[in-house]
N, C-alpha and C positions, 0 to 999 in steps of 0.2 A: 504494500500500500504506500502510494505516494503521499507527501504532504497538501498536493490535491485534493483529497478525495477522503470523505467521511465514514467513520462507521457507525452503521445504528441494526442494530439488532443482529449482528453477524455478518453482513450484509454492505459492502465498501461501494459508497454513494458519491457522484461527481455533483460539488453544489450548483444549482442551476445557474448561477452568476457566469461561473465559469464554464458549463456547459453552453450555452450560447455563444461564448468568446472563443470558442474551441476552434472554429473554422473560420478561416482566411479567406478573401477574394482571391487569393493565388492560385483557385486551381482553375475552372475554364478558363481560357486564354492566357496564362499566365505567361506564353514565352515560349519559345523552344527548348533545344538542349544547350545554345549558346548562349542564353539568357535576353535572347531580343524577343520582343514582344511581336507577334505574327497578325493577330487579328484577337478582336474581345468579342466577349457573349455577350449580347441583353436580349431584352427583352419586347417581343413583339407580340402584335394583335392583328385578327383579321376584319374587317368592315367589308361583307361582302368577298371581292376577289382580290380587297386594297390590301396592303400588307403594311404596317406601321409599328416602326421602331421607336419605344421608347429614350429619353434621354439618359444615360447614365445618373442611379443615383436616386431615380423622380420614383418617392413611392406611389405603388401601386396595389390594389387589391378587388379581387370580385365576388361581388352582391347574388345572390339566389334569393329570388322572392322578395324582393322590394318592391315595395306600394308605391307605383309613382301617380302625384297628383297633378293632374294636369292645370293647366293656366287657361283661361279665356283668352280669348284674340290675341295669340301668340304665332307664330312661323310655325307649320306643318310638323318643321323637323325639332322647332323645343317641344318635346315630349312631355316634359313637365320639371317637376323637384321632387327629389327624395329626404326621407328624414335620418340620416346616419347618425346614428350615436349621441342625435341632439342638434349634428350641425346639417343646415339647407344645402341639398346641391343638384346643381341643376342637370339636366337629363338632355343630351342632342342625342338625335339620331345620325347618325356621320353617314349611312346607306342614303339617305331621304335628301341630306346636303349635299353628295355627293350624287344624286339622280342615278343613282342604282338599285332605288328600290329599296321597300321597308320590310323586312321580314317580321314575322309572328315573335314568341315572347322569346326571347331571349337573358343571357344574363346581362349584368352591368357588371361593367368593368371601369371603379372610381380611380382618377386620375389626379394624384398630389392628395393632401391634405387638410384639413378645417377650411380657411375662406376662399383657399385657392381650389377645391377638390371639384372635379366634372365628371358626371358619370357618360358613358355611354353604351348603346346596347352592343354585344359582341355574341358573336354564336360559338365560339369554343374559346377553351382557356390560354392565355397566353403563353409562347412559346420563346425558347431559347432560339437568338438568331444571331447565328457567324458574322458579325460585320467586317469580316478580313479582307474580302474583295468589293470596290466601289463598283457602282455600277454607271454605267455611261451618262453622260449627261443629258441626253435626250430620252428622256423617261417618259412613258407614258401617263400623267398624273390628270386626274379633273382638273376640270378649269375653276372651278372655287376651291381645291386643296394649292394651286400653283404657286401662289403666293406666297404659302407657308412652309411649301417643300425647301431640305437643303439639302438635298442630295437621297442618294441611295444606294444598297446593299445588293448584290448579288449575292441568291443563299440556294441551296439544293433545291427548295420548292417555289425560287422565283425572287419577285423581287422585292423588297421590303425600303420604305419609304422613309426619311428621317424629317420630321415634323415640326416645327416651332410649336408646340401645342398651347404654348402661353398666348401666343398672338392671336391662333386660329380661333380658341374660345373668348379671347376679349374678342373678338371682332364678330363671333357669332352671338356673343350675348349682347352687344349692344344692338344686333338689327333681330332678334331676338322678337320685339316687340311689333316688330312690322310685320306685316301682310302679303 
């Protein structure tokens, strides 16, 4: 038994403190055998056939079964606001913005935290995506994601989009209210 690690009852326990600190960001993409760093993992989501990579860092988590309440005379694609843990966050549809169509219920997938967090609907869970290789500059993006795109990822199952998301949702809550 290490100086780690508790005994209670016969039984050598790692305290949770330290069990959470146990693991290091060093292992996907950590680097080769030279010690250069090759490409990183994050984290991406699908909207439809879009593919969007989160920004390093930006927490994230997803909702099952959230009550969203809808707004009066709002944009097609504000869905509404949900109640998290106390704090308001509002709900795009990013299929409906993006004019690829609105699928049935889906989960939420909340993006950042307290006053900054945006949900939006996603149909499977977020996935690990290689950002090792860019992808060409001529990318096929919506014409209302364009603005906010910064580039993009070639990955095994395609191609995965790098997003300003702070921009795109101040810019969709403010016309938010229009028609």
């Amino acid at each position: 038994m290490n100086e780690n690690t508790t005994r209670t009852h016969g039984r050598s326990w790692l305290p949770p403190s330290l069990a959470l600190a146990r693991y290091t960001a060093g292992g996907l993409g950590a680097g080769n055998a030279h010690g250069q760093r090759d490409e990183t993992v994050r984290y991406g989501f699908k909207v439809g056939s879009i593919g969007l990579v989160t920004p390093p860092g930006l927490p994230c988590e997803v909702v099952d079964d959230a009550t969203i309440f809808p707004i009066p005379n709002t944009a097609h694609w504000f869905t509404g606001m949900i109640n998290l843990r106390g704090n308001l966050v509002p709900v795009f549809d990013l299929q409906a913005v993006f004019g690829i169509g609105a699928g049935g219920p889906r989960s939420l997938l909340v993006i950042n935290r307290g006053a900054e967090a945006v949900a939006v609907p996603v149909d499977a869970l977020p996935q690990a995506v290689s950002t090792g290789q860019k992808a060409p500059s001529s990318l096929p993006v919506p014409a209302q994601l364009e603005p906010f795109c910064r580039g993009g990822y070639l990955a095994d199952d395609g191609i995965w989009l790098e997003v300003d998301f702070a921009s795109l949702f101040q810019a969709l809550g403010s016309s938010a209210g229009g028609l």
